[in-house]
C-alpha positions as CSV (number, residue, x, y, z in Angstrom):
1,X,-70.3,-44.6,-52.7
2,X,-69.6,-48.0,-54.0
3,X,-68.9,-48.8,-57.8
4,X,-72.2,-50.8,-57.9
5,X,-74.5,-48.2,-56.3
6,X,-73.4,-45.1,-58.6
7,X,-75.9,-44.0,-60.8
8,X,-75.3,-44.1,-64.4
9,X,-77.1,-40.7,-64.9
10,X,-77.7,-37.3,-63.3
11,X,-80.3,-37.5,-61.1
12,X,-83.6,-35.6,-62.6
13,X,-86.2,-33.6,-60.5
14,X,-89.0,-36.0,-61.1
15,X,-90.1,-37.2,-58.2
16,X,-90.4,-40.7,-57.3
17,X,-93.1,-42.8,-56.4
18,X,-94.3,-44.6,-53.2
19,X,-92.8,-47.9,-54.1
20,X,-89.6,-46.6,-56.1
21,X,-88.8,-44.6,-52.7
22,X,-89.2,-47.8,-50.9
23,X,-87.1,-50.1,-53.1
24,X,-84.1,-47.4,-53.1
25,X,-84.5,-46.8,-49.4
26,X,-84.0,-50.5,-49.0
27,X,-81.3,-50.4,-51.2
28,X,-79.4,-47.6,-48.8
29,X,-80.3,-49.5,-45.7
30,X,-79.0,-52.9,-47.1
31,X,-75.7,-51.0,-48.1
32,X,-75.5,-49.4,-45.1
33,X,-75.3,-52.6,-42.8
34,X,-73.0,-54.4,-45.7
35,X,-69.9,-55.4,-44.2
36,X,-66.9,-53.9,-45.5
37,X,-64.1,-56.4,-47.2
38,X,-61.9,-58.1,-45.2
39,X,-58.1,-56.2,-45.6
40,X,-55.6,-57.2,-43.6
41,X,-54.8,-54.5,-40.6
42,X,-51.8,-56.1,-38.9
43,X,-48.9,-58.4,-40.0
44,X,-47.7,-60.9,-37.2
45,X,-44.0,-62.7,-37.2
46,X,-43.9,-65.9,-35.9
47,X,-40.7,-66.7,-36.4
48,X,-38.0,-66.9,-33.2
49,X,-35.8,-64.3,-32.1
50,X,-32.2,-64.2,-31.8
51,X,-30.9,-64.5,-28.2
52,X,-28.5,-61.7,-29.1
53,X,-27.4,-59.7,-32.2
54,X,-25.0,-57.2,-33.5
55,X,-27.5,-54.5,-33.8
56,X,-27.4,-51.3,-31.7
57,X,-29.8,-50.3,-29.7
58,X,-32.4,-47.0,-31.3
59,X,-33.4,-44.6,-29.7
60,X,-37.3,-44.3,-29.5
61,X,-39.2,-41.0,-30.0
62,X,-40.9,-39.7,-26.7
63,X,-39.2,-38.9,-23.2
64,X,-35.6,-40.5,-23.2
65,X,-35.7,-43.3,-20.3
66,X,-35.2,-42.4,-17.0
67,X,-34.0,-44.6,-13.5
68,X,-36.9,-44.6,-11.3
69,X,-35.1,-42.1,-8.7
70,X,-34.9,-39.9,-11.5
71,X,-39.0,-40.4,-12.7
72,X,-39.6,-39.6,-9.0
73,X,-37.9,-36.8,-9.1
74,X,-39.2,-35.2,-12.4
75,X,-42.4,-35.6,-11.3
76,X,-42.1,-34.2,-8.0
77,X,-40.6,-31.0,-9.6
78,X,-43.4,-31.0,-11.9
79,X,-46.6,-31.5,-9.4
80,X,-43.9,-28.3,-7.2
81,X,-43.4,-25.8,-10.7
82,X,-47.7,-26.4,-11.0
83,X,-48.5,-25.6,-7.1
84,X,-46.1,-22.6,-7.0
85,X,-47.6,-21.5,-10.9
86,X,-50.9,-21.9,-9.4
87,X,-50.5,-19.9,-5.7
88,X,-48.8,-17.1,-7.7
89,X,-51.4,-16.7,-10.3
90,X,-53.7,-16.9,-7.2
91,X,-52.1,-14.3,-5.8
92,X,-51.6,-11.9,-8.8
93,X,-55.4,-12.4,-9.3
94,X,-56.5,-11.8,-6.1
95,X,-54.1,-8.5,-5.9
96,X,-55.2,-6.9,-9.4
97,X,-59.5,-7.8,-8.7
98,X,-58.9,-6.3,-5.3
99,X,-56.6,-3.2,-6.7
100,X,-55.7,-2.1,-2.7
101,X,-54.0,-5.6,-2.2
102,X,-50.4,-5.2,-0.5
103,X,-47.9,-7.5,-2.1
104,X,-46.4,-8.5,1.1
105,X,-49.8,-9.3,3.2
106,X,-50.2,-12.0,0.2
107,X,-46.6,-13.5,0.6
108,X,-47.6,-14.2,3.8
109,X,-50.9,-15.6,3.2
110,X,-50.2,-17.5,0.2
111,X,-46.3,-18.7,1.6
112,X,-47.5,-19.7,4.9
113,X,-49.9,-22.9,4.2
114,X,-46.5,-24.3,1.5
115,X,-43.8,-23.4,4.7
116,X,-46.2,-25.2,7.0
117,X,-47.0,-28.2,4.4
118,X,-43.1,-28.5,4.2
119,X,-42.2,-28.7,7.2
120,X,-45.0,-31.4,8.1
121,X,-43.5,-33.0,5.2
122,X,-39.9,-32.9,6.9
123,X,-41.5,-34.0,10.3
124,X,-42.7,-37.1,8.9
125,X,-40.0,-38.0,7.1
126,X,-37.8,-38.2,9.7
127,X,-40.9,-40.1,12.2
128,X,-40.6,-42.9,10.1
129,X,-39.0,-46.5,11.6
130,X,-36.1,-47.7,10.7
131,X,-36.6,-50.5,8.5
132,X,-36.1,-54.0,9.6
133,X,-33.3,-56.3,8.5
134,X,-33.7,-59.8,7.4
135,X,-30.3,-61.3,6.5
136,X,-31.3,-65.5,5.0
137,X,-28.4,-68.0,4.7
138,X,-28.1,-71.0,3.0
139,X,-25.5,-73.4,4.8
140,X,-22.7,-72.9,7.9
141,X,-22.6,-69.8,8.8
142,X,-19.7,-68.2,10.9
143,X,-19.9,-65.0,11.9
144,X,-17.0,-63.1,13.3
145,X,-18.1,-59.8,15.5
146,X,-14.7,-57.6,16.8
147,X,-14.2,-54.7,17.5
148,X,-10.9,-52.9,17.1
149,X,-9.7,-49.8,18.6
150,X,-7.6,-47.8,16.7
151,X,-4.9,-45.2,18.2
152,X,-2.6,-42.7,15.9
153,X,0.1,-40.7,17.2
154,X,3.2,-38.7,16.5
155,X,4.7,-37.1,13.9
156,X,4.5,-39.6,12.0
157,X,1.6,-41.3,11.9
158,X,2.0,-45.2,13.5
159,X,-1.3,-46.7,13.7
160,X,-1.8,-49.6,16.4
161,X,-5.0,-51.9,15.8
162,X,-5.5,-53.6,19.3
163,X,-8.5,-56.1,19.9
């Protein structure tokens, strides 16, 4: 409650009237919708940074930073560790409900859709194109294509480059 709103005094067990009930219900409502003072909830700096400083760099609380190779390959470990958590527990489920479940017949059921998703993975990775190259030069150009053939023999070893 706000300072100005506080009663003075214990409140009684009289009851009020009609119109007192009205006035303090007012009161409430007006309060209620009151906006509350303005205190300031952010502080901005204006003022220009420093191209560069002296100042090492801190280390920020969270995950450490990661390349993006290294991101990829968190999270594909991750999304694998939760798929394999989630067969098995499958799996253990399925073989304690159905108490006559052989441990082997599950293997196989449960390892034979994640072989066959991996190796459709593996097929499609290598079906993919080989990417195209675009090479862009500004100015002449001169492009110099040999080939060499290179020949070592003996005991001790006399390369000859011919073109």
């Amino acid at each position: 409650m706000y300072p100005e709103n506080t009663p003075e005094t214990a409140p009684t067990a009289v009851a009020m009237t009609e119109d007192e009930a009205t006035v303090v219900a007012r009161r409430i409502i007006a309060d209620a919708y009151r906006p509350a003072p303005e205190t300031p909830t952010a502080h901005r700096d204006d003022t220009p940074l420093p191209r560069y400083g002296s100042t090492p760099p801190v280390a920020q609380p969270g995950r450490p930073p990661m390349s993006q190779g290294a991101t990829d390959a968190s999270v594909l470990m991750l999304s694998g560790a939760a798929a394999t958590s989630m067969t098995g527990l499958t799996a253990a489920v399925l073989m304690y409900v159905s108490q006559t479940a052989n441990p082997v017949v599950c293997a196989i059921v449960f390892g034979a859709p994640t072989a066959f998703v991996l190796a459709l993975a593996k097929l499609a990775k290598r079906a993919q194109p080989a990417p195209d190259i675009h090479q862009h030069y500004e100015g002449p150009v001169y492009q110099d294509q040999r080939n060499v053939h290179t020949t070592t023999r003996g005991v001790w070893a006399k390369t000859n480059n011919h073109q």
